[in-house]
C-alpha positions as a printed Julia matrix, in Angstrom:
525×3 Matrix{Float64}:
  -3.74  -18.48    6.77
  -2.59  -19.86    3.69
  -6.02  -21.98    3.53
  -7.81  -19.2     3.99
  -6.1   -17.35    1.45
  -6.3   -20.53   -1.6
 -10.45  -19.94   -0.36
 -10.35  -16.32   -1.24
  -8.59  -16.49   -4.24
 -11.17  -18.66   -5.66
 -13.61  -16.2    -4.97
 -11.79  -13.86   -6.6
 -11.29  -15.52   -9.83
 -14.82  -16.33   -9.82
 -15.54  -11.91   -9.57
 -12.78  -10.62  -11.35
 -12.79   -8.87  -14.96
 -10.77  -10.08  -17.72
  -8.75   -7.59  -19.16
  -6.97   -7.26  -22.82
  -3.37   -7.3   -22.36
  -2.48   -3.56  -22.64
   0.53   -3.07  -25.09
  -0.23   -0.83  -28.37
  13.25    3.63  -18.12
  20.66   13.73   -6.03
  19.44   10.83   -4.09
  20.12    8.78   -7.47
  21.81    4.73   -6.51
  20.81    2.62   -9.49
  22.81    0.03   -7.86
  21.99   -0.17   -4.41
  19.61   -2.93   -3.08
  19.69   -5.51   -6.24
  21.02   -8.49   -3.89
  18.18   -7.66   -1.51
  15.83  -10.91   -0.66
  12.08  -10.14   -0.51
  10.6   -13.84    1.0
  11.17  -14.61    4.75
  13.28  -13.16    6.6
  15.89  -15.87    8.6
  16.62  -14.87   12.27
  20.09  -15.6    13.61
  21.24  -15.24   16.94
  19.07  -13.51   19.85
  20.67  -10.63   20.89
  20.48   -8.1    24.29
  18.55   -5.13   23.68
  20.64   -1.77   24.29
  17.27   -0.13   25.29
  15.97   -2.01   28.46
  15.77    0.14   30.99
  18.31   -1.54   33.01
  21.06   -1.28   30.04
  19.95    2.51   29.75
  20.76    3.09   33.83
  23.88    0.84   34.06
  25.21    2.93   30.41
  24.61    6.01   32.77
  26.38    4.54   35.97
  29.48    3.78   33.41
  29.67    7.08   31.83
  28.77    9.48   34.63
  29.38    7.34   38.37
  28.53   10.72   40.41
  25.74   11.75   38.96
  23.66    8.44   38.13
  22.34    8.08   41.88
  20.42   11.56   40.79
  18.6    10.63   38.14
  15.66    8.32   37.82
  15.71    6.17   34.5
  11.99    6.06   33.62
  10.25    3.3    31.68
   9.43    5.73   28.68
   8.24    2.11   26.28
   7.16   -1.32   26.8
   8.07   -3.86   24.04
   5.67   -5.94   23.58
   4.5    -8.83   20.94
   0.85   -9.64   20.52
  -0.75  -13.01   18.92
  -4.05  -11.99   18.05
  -6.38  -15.04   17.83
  -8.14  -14.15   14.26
  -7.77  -11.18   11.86
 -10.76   -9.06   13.97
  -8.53   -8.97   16.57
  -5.28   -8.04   14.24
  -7.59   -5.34   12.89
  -8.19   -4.54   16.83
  -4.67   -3.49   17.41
  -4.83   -1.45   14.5
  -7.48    0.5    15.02
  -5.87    1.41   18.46
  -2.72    2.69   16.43
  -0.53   -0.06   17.51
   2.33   -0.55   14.76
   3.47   -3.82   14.23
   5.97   -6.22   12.61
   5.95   -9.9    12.17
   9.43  -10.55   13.03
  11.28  -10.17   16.95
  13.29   -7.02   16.99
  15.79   -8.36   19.15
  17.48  -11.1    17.05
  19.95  -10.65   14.26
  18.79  -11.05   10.8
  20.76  -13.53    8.83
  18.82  -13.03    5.61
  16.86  -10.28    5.29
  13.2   -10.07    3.3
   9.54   -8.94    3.52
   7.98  -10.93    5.98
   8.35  -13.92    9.22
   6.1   -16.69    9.96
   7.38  -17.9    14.04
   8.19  -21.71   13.05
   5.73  -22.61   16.35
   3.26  -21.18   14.93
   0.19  -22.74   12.75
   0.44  -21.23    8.72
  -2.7   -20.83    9.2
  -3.08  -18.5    12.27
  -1.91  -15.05   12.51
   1.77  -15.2    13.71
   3.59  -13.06   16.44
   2.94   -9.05   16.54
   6.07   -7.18   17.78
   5.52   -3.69   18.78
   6.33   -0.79   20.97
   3.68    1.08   23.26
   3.72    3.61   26.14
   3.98    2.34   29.32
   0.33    2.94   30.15
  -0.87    1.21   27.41
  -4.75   -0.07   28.03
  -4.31   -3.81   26.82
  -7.19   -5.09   25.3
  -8.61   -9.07   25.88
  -5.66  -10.21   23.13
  -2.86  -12.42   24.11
   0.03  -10.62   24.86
   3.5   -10.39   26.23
   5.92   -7.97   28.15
   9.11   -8.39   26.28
  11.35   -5.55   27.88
  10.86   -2.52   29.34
  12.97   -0.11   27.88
  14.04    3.39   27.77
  14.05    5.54   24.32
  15.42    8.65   25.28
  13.6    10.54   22.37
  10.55    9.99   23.42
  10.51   11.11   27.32
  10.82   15.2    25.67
  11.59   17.72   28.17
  13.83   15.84   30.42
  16.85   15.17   28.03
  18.74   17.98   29.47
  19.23   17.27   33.02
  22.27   17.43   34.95
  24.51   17.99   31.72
  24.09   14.41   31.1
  24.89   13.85   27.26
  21.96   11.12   26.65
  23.19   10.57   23.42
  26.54    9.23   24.5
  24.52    7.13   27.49
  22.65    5.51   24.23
  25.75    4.6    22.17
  27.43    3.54   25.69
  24.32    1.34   26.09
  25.19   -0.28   22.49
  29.03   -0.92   23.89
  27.77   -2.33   27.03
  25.27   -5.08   25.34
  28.01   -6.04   23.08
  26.61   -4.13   20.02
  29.19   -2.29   19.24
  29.52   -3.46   15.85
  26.41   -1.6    15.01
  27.49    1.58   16.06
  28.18    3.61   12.45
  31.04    6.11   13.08
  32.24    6.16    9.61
  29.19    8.39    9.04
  29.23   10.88   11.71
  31.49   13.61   12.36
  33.41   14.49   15.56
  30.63   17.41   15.9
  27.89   14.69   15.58
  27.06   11.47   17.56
  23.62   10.8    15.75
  21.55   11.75   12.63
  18.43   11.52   11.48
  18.07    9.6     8.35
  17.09   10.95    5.11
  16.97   10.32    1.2
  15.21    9.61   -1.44
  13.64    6.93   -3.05
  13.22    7.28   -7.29
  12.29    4.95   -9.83
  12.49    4.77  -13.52
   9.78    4.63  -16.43
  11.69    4.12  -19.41
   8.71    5.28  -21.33
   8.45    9.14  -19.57
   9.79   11.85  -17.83
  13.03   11.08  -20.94
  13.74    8.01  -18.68
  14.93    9.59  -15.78
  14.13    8.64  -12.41
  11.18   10.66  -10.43
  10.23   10.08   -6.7
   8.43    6.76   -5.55
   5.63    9.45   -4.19
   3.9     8.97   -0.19
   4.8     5.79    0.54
   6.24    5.12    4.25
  10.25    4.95    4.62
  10.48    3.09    8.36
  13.21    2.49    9.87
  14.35    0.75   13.41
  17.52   -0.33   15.61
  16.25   -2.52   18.02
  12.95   -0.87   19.64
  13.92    2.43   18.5
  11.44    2.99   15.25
  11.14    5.97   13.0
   9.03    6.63    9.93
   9.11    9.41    7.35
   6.91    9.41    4.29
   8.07   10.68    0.98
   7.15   13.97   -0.63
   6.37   13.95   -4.49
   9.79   13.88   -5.48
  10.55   10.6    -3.47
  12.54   12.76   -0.61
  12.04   11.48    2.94
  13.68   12.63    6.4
  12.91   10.97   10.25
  12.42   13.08   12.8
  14.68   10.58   15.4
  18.41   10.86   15.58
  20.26    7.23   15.41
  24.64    6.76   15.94
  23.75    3.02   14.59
  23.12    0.8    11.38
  19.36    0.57   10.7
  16.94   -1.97    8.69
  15.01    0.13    6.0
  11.59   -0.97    5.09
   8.92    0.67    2.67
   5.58    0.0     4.07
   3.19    0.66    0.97
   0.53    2.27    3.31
   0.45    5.82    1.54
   0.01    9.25    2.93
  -3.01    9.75    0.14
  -5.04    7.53    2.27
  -4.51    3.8     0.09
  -2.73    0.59    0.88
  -1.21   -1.92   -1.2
  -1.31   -5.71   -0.4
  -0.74   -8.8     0.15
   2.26  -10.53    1.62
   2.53  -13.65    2.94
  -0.09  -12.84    5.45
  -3.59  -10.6     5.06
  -2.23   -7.14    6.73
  -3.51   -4.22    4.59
   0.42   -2.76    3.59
   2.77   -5.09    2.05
   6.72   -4.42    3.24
   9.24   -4.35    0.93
  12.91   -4.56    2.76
  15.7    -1.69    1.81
  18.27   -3.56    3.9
  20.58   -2.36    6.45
  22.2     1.08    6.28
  23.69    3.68    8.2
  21.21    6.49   10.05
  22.56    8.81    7.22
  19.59    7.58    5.53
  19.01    5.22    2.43
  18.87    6.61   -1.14
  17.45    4.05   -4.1
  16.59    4.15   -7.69
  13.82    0.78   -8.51
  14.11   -0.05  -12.29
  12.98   -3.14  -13.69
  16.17   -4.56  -12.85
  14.85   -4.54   -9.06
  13.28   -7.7    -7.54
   9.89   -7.7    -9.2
   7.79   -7.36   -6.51
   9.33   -4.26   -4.9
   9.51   -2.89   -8.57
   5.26   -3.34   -9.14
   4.54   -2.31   -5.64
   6.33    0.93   -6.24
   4.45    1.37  -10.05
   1.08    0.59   -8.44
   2.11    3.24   -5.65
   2.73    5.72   -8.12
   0.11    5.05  -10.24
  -2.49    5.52   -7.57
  -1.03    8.72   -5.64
  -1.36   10.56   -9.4
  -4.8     9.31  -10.12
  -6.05   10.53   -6.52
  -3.85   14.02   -7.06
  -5.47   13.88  -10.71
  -8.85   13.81   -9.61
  -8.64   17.34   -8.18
 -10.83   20.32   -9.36
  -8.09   21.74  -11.6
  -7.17   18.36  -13.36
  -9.58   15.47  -14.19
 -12.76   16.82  -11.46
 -13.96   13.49  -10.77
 -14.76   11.58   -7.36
 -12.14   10.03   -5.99
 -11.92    6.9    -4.84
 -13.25    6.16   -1.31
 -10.49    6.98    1.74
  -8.69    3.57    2.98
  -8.77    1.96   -0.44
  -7.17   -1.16   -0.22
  -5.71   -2.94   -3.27
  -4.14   -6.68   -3.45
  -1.42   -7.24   -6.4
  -1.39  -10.78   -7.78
   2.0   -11.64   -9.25
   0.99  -14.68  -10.51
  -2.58  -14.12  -11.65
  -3.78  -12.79  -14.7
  -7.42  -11.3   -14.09
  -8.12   -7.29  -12.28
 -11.37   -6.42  -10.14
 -12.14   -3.35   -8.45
 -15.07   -4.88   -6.26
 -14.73   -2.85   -3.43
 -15.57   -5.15   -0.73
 -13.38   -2.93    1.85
 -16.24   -0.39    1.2
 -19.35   -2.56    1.6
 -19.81   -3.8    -2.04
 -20.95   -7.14   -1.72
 -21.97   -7.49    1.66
 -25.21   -7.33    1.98
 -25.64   -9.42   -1.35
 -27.08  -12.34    0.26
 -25.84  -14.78   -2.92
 -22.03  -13.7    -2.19
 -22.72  -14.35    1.27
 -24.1   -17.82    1.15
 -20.74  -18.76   -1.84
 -18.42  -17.15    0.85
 -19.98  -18.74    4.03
 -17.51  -18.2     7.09
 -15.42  -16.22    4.82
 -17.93  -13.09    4.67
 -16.34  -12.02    7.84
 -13.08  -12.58    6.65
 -13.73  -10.2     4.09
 -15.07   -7.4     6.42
 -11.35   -7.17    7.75
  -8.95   -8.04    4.82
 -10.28   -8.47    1.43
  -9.75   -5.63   -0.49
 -11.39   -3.24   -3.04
  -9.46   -3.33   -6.0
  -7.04   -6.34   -7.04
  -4.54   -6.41   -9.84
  -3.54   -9.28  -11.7
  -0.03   -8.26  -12.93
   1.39  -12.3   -14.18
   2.24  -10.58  -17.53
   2.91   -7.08  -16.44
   6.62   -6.46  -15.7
   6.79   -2.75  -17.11
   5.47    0.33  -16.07
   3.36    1.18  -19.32
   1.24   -2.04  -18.89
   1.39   -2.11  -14.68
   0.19    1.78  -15.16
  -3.07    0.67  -17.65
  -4.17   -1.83  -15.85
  -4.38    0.02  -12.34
  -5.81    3.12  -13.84
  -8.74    1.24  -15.51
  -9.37   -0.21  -11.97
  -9.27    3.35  -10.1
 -11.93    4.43  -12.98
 -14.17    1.99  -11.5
 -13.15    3.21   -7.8
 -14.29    6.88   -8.74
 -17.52    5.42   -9.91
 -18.09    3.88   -6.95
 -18.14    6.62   -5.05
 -20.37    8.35   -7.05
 -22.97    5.13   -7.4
 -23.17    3.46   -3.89
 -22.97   -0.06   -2.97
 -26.64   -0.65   -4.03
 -25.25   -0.15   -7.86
 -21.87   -2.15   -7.71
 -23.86   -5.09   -6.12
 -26.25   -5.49   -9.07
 -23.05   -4.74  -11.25
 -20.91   -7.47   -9.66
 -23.61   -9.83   -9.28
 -23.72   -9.51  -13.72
 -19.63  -10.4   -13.78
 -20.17  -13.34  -11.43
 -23.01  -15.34  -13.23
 -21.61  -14.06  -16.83
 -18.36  -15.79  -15.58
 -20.17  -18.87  -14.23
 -22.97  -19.01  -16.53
 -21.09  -17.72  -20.25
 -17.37  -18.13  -19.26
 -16.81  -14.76  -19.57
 -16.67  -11.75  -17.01
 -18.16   -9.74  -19.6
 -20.75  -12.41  -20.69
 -22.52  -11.29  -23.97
 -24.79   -8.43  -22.45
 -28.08  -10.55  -21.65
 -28.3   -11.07  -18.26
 -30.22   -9.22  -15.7
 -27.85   -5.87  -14.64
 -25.94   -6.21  -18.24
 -26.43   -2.3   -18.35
 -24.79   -1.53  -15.35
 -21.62   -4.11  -16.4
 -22.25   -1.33  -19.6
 -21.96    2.0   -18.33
 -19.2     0.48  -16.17
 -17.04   -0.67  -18.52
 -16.99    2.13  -21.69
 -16.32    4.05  -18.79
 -13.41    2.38  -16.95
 -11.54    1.44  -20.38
 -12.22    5.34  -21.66
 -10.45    6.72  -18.99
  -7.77    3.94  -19.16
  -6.65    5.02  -23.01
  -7.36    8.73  -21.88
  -4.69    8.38  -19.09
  -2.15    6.41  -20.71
  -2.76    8.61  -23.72
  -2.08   11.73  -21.74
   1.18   10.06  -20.02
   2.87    8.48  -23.35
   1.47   10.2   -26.14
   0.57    8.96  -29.66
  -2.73    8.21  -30.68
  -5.97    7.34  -28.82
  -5.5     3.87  -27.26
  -8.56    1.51  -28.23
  -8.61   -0.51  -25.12
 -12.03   -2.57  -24.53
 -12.99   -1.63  -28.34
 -13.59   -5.1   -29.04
 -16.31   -6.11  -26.42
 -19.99   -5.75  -27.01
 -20.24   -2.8   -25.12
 -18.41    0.53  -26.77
 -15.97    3.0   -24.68
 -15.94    4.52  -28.57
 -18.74    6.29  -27.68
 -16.86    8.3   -24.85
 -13.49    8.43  -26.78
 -15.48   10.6   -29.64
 -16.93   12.65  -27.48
 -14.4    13.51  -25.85
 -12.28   14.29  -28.96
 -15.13   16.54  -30.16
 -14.68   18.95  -26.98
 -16.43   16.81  -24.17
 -14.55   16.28  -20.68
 -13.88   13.43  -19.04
 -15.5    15.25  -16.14
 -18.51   16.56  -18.18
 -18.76   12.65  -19.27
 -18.79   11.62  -15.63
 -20.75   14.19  -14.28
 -24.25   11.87  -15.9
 -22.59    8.63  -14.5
 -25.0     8.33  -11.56
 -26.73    5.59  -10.27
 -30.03    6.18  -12.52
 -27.84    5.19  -15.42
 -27.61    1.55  -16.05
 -28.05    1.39  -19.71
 -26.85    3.44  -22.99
 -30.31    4.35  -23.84
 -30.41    5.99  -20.57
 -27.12    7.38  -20.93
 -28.1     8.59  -23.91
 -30.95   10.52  -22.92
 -28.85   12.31  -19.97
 -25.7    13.31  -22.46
 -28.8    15.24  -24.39
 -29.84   17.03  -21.1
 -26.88   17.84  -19.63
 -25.11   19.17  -22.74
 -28.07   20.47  -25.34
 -24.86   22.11  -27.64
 -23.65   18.73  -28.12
 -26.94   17.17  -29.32
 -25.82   16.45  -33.25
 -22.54   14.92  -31.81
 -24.3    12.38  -29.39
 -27.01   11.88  -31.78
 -24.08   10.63  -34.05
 -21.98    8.91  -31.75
 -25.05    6.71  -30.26
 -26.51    6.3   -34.09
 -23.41    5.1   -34.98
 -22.79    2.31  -31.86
């Protein structure tokens, strides 16, 4: 996969814009996860999973001997691990709600991390899916394998009460029996209690608003697993999360950056839409952590670009902003070590049909169907939240425009940065190519809304971001500090405008009161 990726990066360069470097801090644990690992996780020891069936029924023989015979311990899950043969067939499983992680969830973990690559397995195929499905499951044509049948008391509802049999003390007996003992927590739990159901809250820190106080990490997915037994919770505004499951033992915490807004950030090691970022091991009270730019770097952007993105979607409501928003399942790919940002919406059938990006991606085109995203961020020089923050927002502009122009637009418009990039040397190119007016309109609008947002979130004066190219986002920064809207402003931005004459002539329609303002603004650029 990691030839397929080095092809698709190329690709990328080749489309993406070039952006000026944008420059012009309860539930509270600052400290806990800064030793955390975030490459591949390092599997120890195999070890025997509490939750088969059989464990379940010989934890019930040991605990109650004359009334086991009665009771009939039901396969309630299958786990199962799946090796799809190409990313259609990954995208398969998805599609039929299976959730899956790349690493066995039997083994111990010697170092944890963010992702696992089985050793027998080519780098450039799809490794080993784990997962855990009903026991009726309809298998599709994908190779597959019956780990263990096992027995998750939680989810076999309205039986749990039978016979007075305490099934929480036949699942922590199950843990003593398989020699995993050690991962019961008691120091948590109270006499009155033999299980909780985790909960916390996940915060991080802008040292440039909100006085430098943390604020939630906002609908990102908190899962969390011992053994087969998963859980997931997402997290409100405020970064507060709580599982519906009740666990008596340690847990591995992951965030999965697949939001409850309807966007997923990318890429790990392998092309799955939501990156994982490890919160370690902790005990089923829950995990509470504060990211600062003292966290691992990754973890620390994935949680910025989260946060950035859940405000511009709640921003484009009615009562704030009124624009489009961007187009459900938006998929965006961080670069850590790339420079250049593109918001080329491939995921949403920019690009597709274009028979020139075809023919440069060849085999790849169907690739690209599956995993390449819409928007990718180059964040190499980004490590705080002001820049990470610009930089995303100028890309969501150009998502909300999307949605408002089509795919018949952002072809003719992508199709400019390409040949301006192989033909000039320059995304922008120098305006004189065929669709230069699109690349236009585009543009004054994306870096407009960029200074208007980071304006609005820092304060001071008007940022001047894209000022110096040969197109102007001037023109919409005076307007709108003569009265005009960003909404008003995007409210002409359909597809019939691909030039600033034609602009022009649809500010003067829509907004007659205005006319000596545009007819200054436009005189004057």
């Amino acid at each position: 996969m990691r030839g397929r990726l080095t092809m698709m990066l190329a690709a990328l360069v080749l489309m993406s814009c070039s952006k000026e470097d944008a420059r012009p801090g309860r539930g509270i644990d600052y400290e806990y996860g800064r030793e955390l690992k975030h490459e591949m996780i390092v599997l120890g020891d195999r070890l025997e999973n509490p939750y088969k069936t059989e464990n379940i029924a010989r934890a019930l023989r040991s605990l109650y001997p004359t009334k086991a015979d009665r009771v009939d311990v039901k396969t309630t899950n299958l786990y199962v691990r799946f090796l799809p043969a190409d990313d259609s067939q990954y995208e398969q499983l998805v599609q039929m709600g299976v959730e899956m992680v790349d690493h066995p969830l039997d083994y111990d973990i010697v170092v944890d991390g963010d992702w696992y690559h089985d050793p027998e397995i080519p780098e450039d195929d799809v490794t080993w899916q784990y997962a855990v499905v009903a026991p009726d499951f309809k298998f599709p044509d994908i190779r597959y394998e019956i780990i263990d049948e096992c027995h998750i008391s939680e989810n076999n509802a309205g039986t749990r009460a039978e016979d007075g049999i305490d099934w929480k003390a036949v699942e922590r007996e199950a843990y003593v029996l398989t020699g995993n003992s050690d991962r019961l927590e008691s120091a948590a739990l109270t006499k009155a209690e033999t299980k909780m159901q985790p909960s916390g809250r996940i915060t991080i820190v802008d040292e440039h608003s909100n006085g430098g106080k943390p604020f939630g990490v906002a609908g990102v997915r908190v899962s969390c697993n011992s053994f087969v037994k998963f859980d997931n919770a997402y997290t409100d505004r405020d970064g507060y999360y709580r599982m519906e499951k009740s666990f008596a033992s340690d847990l591995r915490y992951r965030l999965v950056f697949k939001n409850e807004s309807g966007f997923s950030i990318g890429l790990n090691m392998v092309l799955v839409p939501a990156s994982v970022s490890t919160l370690g091991e902790a005990g089923p009270q829950g995990v509470n952590m504060t990211v600062t730019k003292d966290s691992e770097m990754k973890l620390y952007k994935r949680c910025v670009v989260n946060n950035a993105v859940y405000d511009y979607i709640s921003r484009c409501a009615a009562a704030d902003l009124a624009l489009s928003t961007p187009p459900k399942d938006l998929r965006l790919w961080i670069f850590h070590n790339f420079g250049a940002s593109s918001a080329m919406m491939l995921h949403h059938g920019a690009l597709l049909d274009n028979q020139l990006i075809r023919s440069f991606l060849g085999n790849y085109a169907t690739l690209i169907e599956y995993f390449v995203p819409d928007i990718t961020l180059g964040l190499e020089a980004k490590n705080d939240y002001r820049g990470i923050y610009s930089v995303t927002c100028h890309e969501l502009a150009h998502s909300s425009h999307f949605s408002k122009v089509g795919t018949s637009y952002w072809d003719t418009y992508i199709r400019y940065i390409a040949e301006s990039y192989v033909l000039q040397g320059a995304a922008y190119g120098d305006g004189s190519l065929e669709g230069a007016g699109h690349c236009e309109i585009g543009e004054m609008w994306a870096y407009y809304l960029e200074s208007k947002m980071y304006k609005e979130r820092y304060g001071g004066s008007f940022p001047s971001y894209g000022t110096s190219y040969w197109f102007y986002p001037q023109i919409f920064r005076y307007l709108d500090e003569r009265g005009l809207t960003a909404s008003e402003i995007f409210s002409v931005l359909d597809n019939s405008v691909t030039s600033k004459t034609e602009l022009k002539s649809r500010l003067l329609v829509a907004y007659p009161n205005k006319r000596t303002i545009i007819e200054q603004v436009f005189s004057r650029y």
